[in-house]
LUMZA-78578 format. One record per atom (N, C-alpha, C): atom name; residue number from 1; x, y, z; residue in one letter. Coordinates in steps of 0.02 Angstrom, whole numbers, plus 50000, padded with zeros to 5 digits. Each point is the difference from the previous one (the first is absolute). Layout:
REM residues N
{atom:CA; n:NUM; east:X; north:Y; up:Z; res:a}
...
REM end
This chain:
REM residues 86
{atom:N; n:1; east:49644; north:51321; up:52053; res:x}
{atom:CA; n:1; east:50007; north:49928; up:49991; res:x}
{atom:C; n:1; east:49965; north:49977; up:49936; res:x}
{atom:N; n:2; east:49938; north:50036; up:50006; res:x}
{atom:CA; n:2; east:49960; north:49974; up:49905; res:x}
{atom:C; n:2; east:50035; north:50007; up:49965; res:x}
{atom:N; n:3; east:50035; north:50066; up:50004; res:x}
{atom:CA; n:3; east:50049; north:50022; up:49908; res:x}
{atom:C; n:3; east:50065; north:49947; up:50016; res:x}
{atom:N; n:4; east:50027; north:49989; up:50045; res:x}
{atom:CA; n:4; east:50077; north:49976; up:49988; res:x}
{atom:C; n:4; east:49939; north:49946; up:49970; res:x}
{atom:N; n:5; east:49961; north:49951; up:50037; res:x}
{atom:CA; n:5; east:49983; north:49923; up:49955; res:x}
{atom:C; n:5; east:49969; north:50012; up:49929; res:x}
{atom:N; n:6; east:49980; north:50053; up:49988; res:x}
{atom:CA; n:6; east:49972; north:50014; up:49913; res:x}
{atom:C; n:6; east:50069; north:49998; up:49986; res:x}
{atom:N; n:7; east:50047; north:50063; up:50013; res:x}
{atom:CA; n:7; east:50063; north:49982; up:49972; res:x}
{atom:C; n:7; east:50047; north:49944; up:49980; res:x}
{atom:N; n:8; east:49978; north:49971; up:50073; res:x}
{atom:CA; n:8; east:50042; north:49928; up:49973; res:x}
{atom:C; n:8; east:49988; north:49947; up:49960; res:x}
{atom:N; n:9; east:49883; north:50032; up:50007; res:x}
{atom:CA; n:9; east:50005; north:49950; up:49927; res:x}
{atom:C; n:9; east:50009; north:50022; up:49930; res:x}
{atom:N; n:10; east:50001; north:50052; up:49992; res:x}
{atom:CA; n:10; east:50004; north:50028; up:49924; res:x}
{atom:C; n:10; east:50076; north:49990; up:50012; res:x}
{atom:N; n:11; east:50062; north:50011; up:50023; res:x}
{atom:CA; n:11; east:50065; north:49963; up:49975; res:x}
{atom:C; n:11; east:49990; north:49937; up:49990; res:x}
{atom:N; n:12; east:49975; north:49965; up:50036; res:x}
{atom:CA; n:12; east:49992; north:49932; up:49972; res:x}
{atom:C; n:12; east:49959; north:49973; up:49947; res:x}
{atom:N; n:13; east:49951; north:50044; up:49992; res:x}
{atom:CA; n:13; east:49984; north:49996; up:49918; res:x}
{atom:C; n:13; east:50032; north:50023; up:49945; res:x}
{atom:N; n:14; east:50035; north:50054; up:50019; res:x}
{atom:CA; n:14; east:50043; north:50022; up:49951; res:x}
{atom:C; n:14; east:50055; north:49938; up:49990; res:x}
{atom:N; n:15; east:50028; north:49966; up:50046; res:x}
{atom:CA; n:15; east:50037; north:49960; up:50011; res:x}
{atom:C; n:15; east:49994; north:49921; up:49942; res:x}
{atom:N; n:16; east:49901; north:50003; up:50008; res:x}
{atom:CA; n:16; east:49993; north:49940; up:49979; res:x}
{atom:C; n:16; east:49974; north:50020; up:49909; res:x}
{atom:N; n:17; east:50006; north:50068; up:49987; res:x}
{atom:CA; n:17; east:49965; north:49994; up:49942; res:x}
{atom:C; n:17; east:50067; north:50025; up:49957; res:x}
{atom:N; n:18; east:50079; north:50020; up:50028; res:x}
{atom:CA; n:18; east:50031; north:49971; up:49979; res:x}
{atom:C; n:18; east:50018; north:49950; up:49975; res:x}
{atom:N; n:19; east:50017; north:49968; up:50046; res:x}
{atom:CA; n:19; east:50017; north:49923; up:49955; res:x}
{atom:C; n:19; east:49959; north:49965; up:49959; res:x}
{atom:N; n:20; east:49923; north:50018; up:50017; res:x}
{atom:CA; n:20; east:49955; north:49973; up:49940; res:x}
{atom:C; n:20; east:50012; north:50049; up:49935; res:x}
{atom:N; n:21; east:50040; north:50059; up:49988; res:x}
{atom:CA; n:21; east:49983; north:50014; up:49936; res:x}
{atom:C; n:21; east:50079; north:49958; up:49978; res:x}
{atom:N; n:22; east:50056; north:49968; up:50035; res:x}
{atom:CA; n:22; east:50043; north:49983; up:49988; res:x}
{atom:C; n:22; east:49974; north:49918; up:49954; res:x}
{atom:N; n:23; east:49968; north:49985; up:50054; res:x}
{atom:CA; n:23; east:49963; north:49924; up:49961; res:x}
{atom:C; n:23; east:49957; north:50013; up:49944; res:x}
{atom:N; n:24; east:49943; north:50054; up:50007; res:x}
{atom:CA; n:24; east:50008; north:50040; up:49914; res:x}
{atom:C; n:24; east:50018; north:49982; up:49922; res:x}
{atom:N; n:25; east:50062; north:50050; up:50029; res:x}
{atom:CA; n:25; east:50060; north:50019; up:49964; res:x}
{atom:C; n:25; east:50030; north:49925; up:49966; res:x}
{atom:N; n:26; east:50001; north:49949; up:50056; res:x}
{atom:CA; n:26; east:50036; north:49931; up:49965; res:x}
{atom:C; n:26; east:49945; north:49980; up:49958; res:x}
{atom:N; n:27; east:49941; north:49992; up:50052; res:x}
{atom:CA; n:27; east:49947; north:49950; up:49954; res:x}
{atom:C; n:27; east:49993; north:50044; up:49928; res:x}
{atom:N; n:28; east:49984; north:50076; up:49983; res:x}
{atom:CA; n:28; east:50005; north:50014; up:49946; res:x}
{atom:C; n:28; east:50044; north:49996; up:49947; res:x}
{atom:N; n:29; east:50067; north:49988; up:50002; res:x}
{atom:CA; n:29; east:50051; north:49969; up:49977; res:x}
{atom:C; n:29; east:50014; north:49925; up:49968; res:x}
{atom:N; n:30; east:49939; north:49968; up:50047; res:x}
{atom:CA; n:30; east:49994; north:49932; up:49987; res:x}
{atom:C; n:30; east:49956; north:49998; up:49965; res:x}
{atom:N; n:31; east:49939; north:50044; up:49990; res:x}
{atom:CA; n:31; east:49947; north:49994; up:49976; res:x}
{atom:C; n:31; east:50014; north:50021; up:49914; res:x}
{atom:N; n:32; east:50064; north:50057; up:50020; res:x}
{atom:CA; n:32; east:50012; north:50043; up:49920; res:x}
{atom:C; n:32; east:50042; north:49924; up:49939; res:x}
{atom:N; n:33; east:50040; north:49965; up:50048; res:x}
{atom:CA; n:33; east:50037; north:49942; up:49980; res:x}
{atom:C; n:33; east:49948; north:49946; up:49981; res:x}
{atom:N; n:34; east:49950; north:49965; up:50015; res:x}
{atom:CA; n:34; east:49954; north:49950; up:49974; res:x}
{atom:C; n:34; east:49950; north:50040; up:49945; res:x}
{atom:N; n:35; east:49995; north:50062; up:50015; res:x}
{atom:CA; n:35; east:49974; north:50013; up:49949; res:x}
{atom:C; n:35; east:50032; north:50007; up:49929; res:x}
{atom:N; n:36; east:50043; north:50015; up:50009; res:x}
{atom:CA; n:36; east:50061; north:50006; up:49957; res:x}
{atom:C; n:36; east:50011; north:49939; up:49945; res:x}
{atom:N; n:37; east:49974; north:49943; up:50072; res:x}
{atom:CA; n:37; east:50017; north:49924; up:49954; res:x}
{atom:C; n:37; east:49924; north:49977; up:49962; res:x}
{atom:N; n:38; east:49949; north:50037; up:50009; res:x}
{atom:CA; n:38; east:49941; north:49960; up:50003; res:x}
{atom:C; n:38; east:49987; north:49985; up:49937; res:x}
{atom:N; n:39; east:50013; north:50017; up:49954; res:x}
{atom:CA; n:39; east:49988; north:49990; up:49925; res:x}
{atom:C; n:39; east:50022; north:49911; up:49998; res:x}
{atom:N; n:40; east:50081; north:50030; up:49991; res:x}
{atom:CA; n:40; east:50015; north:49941; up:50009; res:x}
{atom:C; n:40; east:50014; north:49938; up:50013; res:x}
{atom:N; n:41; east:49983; north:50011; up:50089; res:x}
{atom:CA; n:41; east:49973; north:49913; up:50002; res:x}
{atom:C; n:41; east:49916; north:49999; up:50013; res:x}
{atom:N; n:42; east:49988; north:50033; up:49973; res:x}
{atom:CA; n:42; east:49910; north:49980; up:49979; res:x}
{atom:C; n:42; east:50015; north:49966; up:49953; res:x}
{atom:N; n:43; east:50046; north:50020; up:49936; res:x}
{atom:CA; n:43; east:50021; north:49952; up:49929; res:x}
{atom:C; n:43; east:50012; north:49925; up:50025; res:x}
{atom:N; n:44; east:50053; north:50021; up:50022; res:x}
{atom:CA; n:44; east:50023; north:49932; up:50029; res:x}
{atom:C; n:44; east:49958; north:49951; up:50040; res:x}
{atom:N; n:45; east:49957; north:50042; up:50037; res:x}
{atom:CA; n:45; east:49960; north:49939; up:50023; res:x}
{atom:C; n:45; east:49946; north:49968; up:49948; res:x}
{atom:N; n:46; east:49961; north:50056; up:49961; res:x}
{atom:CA; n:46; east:49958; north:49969; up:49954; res:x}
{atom:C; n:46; east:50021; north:49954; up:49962; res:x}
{atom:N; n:47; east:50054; north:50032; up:49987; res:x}
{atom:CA; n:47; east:50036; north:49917; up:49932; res:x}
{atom:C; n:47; east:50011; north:49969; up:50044; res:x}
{atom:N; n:48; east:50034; north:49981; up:50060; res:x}
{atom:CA; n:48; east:50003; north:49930; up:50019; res:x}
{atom:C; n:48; east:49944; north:49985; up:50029; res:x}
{atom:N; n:49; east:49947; north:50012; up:50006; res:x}
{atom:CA; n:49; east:49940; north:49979; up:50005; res:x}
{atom:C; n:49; east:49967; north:49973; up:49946; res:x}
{atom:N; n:50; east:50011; north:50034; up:49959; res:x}
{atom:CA; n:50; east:49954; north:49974; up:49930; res:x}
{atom:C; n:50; east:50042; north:49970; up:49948; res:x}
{atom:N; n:51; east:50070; north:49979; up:49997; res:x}
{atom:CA; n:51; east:50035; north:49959; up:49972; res:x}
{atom:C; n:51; east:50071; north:49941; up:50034; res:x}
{atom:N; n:52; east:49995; north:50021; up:50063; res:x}
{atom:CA; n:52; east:50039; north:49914; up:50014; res:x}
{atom:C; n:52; east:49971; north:49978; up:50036; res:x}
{atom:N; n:53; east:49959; north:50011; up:50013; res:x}
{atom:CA; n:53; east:49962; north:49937; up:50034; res:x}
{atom:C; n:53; east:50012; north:49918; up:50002; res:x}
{atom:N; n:54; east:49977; north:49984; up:49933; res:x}
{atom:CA; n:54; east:50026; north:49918; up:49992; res:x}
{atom:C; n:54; east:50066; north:49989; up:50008; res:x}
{atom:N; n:55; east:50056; north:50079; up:49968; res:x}
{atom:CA; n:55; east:50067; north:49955; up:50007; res:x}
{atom:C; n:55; east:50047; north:49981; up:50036; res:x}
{atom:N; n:56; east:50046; north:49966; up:50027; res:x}
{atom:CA; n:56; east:50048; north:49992; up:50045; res:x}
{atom:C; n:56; east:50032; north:50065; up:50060; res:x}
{atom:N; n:57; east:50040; north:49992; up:50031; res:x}
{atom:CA; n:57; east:50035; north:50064; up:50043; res:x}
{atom:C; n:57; east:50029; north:50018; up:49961; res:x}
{atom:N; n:58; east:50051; north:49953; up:49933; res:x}
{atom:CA; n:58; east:50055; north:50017; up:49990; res:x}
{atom:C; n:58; east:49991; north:50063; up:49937; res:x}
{atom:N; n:59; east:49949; north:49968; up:49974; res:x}
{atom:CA; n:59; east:49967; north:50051; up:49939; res:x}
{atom:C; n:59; east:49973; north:50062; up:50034; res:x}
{atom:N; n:60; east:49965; north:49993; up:50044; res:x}
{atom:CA; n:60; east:49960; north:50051; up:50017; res:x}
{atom:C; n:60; east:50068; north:50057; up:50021; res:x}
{atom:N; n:61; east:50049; north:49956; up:50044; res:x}
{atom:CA; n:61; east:50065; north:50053; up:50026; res:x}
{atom:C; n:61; east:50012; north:50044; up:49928; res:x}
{atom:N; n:62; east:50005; north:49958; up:49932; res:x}
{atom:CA; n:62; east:50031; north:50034; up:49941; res:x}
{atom:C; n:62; east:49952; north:50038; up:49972; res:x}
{atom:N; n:63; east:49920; north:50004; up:49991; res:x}
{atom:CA; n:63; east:49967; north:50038; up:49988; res:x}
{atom:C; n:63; east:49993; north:50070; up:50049; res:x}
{atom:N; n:64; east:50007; north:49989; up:50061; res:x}
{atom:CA; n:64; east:50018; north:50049; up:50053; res:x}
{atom:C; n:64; east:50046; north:50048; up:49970; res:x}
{atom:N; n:65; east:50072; north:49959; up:49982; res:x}
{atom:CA; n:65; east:50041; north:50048; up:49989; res:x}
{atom:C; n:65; east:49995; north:50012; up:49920; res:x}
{atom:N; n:66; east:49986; north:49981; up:49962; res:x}
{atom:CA; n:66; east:49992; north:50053; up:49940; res:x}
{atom:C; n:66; east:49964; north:50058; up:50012; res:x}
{atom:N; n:67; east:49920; north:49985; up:50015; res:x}
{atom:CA; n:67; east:49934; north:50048; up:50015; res:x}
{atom:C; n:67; east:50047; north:50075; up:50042; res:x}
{atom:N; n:68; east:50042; north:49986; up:50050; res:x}
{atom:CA; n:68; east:50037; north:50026; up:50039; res:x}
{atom:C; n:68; east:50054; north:50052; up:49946; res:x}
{atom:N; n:69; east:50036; north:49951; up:49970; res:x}
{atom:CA; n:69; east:50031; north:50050; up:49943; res:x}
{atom:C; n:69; east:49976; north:50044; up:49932; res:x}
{atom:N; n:70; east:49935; north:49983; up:50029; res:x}
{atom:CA; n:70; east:49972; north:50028; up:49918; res:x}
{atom:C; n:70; east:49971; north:50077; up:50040; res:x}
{atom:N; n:71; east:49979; north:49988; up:50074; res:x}
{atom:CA; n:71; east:49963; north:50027; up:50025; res:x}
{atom:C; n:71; east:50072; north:50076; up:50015; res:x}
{atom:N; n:72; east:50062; north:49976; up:50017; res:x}
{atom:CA; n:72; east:50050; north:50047; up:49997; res:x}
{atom:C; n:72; east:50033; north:50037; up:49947; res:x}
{atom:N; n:73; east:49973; north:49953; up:49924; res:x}
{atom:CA; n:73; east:50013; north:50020; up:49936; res:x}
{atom:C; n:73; east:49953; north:50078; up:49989; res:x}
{atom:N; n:74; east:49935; north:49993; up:50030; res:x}
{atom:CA; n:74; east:49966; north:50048; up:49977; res:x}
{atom:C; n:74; east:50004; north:50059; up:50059; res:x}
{atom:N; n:75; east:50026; north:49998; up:50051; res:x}
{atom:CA; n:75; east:50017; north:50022; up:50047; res:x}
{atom:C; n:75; east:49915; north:50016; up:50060; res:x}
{atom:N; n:76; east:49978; north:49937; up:49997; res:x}
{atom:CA; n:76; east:49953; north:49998; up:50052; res:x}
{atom:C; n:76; east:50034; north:49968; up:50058; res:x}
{atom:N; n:77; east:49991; north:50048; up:50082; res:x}
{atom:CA; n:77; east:50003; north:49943; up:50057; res:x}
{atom:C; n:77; east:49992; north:49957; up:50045; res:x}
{atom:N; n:78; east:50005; north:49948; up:50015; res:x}
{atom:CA; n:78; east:49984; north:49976; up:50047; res:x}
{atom:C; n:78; east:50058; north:49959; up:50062; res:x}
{atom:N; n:79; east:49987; north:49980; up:50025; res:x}
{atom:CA; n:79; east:50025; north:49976; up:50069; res:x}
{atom:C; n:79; east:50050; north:49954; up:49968; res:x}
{atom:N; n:80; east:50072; north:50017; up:50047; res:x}
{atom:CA; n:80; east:50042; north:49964; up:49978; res:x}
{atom:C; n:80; east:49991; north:49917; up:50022; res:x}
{atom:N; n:81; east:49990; north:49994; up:50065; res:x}
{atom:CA; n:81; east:49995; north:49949; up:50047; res:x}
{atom:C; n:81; east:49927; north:49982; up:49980; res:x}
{atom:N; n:82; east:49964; north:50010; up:49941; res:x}
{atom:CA; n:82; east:49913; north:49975; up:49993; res:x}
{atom:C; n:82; east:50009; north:49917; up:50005; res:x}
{atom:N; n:83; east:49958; north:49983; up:50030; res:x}
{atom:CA; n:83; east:49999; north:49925; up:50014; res:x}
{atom:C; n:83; east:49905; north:49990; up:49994; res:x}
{atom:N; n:84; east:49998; north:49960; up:49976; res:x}
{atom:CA; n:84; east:49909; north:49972; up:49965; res:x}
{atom:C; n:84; east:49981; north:49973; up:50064; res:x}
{atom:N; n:85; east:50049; north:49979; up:50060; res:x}
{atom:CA; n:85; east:49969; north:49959; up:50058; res:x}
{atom:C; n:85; east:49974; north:50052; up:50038; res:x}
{atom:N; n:86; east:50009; north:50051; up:49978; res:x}
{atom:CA; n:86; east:49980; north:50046; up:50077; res:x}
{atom:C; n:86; east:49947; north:50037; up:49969; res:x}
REM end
């Protein structure tokens, strides 16, 4: 009776450390992808931190997107969906 319940818990650990190397596997994927972007919207955030401040949404939207194209000119990346609110 001891070994079948050791048994049944080592399948069930085997069981559970499956799927944790599956969650792993994603989170490292996710982790390889932001890193990927980090250059880039670190840029992006510093300049809009340290230069639109005073100006409007509408400017700041157009400084966004140049900084954004200059930043793809030189082929640095960052987040397509980067938003300054979050």
């Amino acid at each position: 009776e001891q070994v079948k319940d050791k048994v049944e818990r080592s399948v069930s650990l085997l069981n559970n450390l499956s799927s944790e190397q599956e969650r792993w596997e994603e989170s490292s994927e996710t982790f390889q992808e932001h890193m990927s972007t980090l250059v880039g919207d670190c840029l992006l955030s510093s300049a809009f931190l340290a230069y639109s401040g005073f100006f409007d949404q509408q400017y700041r939207t157009s400084l966004m997107t140049k900084w954004q194209g200059r930043l793809i000119d030189v082929g640095v990346k960052f987040k397509q969906e980067f938003s300054v609110i979050e």
